[in-house]
N, C-alpha and C positions, 0 to 999 in steps of 0.2 A: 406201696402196700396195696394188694390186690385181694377183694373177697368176693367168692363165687358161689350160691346158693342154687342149688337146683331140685326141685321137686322135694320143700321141704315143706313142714305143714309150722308154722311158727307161731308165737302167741306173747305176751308178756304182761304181768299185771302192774307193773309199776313204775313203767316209761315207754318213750319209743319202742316198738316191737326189735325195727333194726332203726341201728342211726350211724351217718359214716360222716365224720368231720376231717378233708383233707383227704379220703381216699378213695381209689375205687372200686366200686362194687356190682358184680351184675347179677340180678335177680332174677329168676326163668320158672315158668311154673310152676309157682311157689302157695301157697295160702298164708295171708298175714295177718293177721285179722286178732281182736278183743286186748290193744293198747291202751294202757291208761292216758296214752299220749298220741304221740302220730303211730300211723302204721308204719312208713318208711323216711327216716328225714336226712337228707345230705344238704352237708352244710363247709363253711370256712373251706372252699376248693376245692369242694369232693366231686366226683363224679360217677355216674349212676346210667346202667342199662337195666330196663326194668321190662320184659317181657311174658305176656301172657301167665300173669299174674290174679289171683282172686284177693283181691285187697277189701275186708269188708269190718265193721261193726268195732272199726276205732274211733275214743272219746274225742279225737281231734281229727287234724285233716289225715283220709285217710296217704296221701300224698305230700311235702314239705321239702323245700327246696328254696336253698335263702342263701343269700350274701355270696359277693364277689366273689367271681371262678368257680362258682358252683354250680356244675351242669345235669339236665337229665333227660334221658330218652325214653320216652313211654311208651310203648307199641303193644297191642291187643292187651291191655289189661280191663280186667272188672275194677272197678272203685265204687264200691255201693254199701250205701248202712249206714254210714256213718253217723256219729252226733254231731260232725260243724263238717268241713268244706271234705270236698274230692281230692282235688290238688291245690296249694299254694306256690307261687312262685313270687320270690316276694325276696327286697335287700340286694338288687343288684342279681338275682339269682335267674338263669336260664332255662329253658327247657320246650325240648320238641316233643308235642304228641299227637299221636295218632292211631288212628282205627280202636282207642280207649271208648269204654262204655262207662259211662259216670253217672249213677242211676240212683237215687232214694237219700242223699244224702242231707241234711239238716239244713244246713245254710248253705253256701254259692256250691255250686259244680266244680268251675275253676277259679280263684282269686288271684290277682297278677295285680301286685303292687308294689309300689316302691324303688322305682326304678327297676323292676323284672322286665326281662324280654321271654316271650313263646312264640313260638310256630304251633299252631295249631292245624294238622289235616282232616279229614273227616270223622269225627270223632261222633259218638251218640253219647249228651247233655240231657236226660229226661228228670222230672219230677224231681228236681233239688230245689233245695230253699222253702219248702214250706214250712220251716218253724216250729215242726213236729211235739221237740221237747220242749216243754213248758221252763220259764225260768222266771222266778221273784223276784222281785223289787228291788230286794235287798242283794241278791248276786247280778243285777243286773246293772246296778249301784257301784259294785265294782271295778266295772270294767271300763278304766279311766284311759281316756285317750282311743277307746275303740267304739266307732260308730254303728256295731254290730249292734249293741242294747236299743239303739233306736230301731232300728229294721224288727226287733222282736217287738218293739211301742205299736209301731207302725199297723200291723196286723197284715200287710202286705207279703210278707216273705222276704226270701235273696232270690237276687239272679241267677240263673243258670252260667251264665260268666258274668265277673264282674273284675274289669279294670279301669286301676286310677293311680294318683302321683307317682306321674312321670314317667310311667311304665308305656310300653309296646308292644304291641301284636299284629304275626303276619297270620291270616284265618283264610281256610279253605271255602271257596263260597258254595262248596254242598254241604257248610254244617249251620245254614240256614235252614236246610231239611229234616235235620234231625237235632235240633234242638228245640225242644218243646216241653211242656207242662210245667217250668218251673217256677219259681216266684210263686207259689198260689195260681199260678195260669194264668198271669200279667205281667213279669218281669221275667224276660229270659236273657237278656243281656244286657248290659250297665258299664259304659264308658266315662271317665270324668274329663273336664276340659283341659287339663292338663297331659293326657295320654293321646296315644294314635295309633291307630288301626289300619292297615294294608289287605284289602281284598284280594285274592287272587283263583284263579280257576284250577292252576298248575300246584303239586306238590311235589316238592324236589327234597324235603328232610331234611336242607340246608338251615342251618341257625341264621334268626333274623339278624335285620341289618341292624 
């Protein structure tokens, strides 16, 4: 099963804008944007070309890419607005990007966890994670098992990337350069000791090892 969207303007108020479980789908200068949930999310196998794309002002990642065999290519897109992360890659789930601008978004830039692998190329990381939206006690009360409600305690912000259990990344080392101001302007990137990271000068868009 194959789905091909081009130059559409899309929207949804009551889930994922698009969601592909098991299939695949490529996306090409599209706008995606005002999700009650993710802007884009493949998942259980799917796979996903997502191309100069304006992805902005969804309640969740505007990006979402999770569980075994589930890959994605990200190239020239915007991810900016959001209310929580840019991209996630997270549950075994893969995904290479590059030349992406992932700009204003609420919490992390990119999160990669749980066993996720990315390649990341020179991408531009600016001004994510500062915590913009306010959240109470009481919804912050519910979110059992997710270390996010601490980072909003903290008064620190998220990282501009943040990876951890168990996950990998191979990272381009000119996105040293252009990742800045995130975290509140002290946190731009966040590895845990359980995860590993591969510098490299060369990008080749080969999926990591």
């Amino acid at each position: 099963c194959k789905l091909t969207l081009e130059c559409c303007d899309l929207t949804c108020g009551a889930a994922d804008v698009v969601r592909s479980e098991g299939a695949q789908i490529s996306v090409t200068r599209c706008c995606v944007q005002g999700g009650e949930a993710c802007g884009i999310a493949i998942g259980h196998g799917g796979r996903a070309a997502l191309v100069g794309n304006d992805i902005h002002s969804n309640a969740c990642a505007g990006v979402f890419i999770f569980g075994a065999g589930s890959t994605a290519n990200l190239t020239d897109n915007k991810l900016r607005d959001g209310s929580d992360e840019g991209i996630v890659v997270a549950d075994g789930g893969r995904a290479i990007l590059n030349r992406n601008q992932i700009h204003g978004n609420d919490t992390e830039g990119v999160l990669v966890h749980s066993n996720a692998v990315v390649m990341m190329g020179p991408n531009s990381i600016r001004d994510n994670g500062h915590a913009r939206i306010e959240r109470t006690e009481d919804e912050l009360s519910t979110w059992v098992g997710d270390d996010g409600a601490e980072y909003y305690r903290s008064g620190k912000g998220f990282a501009g990337v943040r990876i951890h259990t168990g996950s990998s990344a191979r990272m381009h080392t000119g996105l040293n350069d252009t990742t800045a101001d995130n975290g509140k302007g002290v946190l731009q990137m966040e590895v845990d000791d359980s995860s590993r990271v591969v510098w490299s000068k060369s990008f080749d868009g080969r999926a990591v090892d």
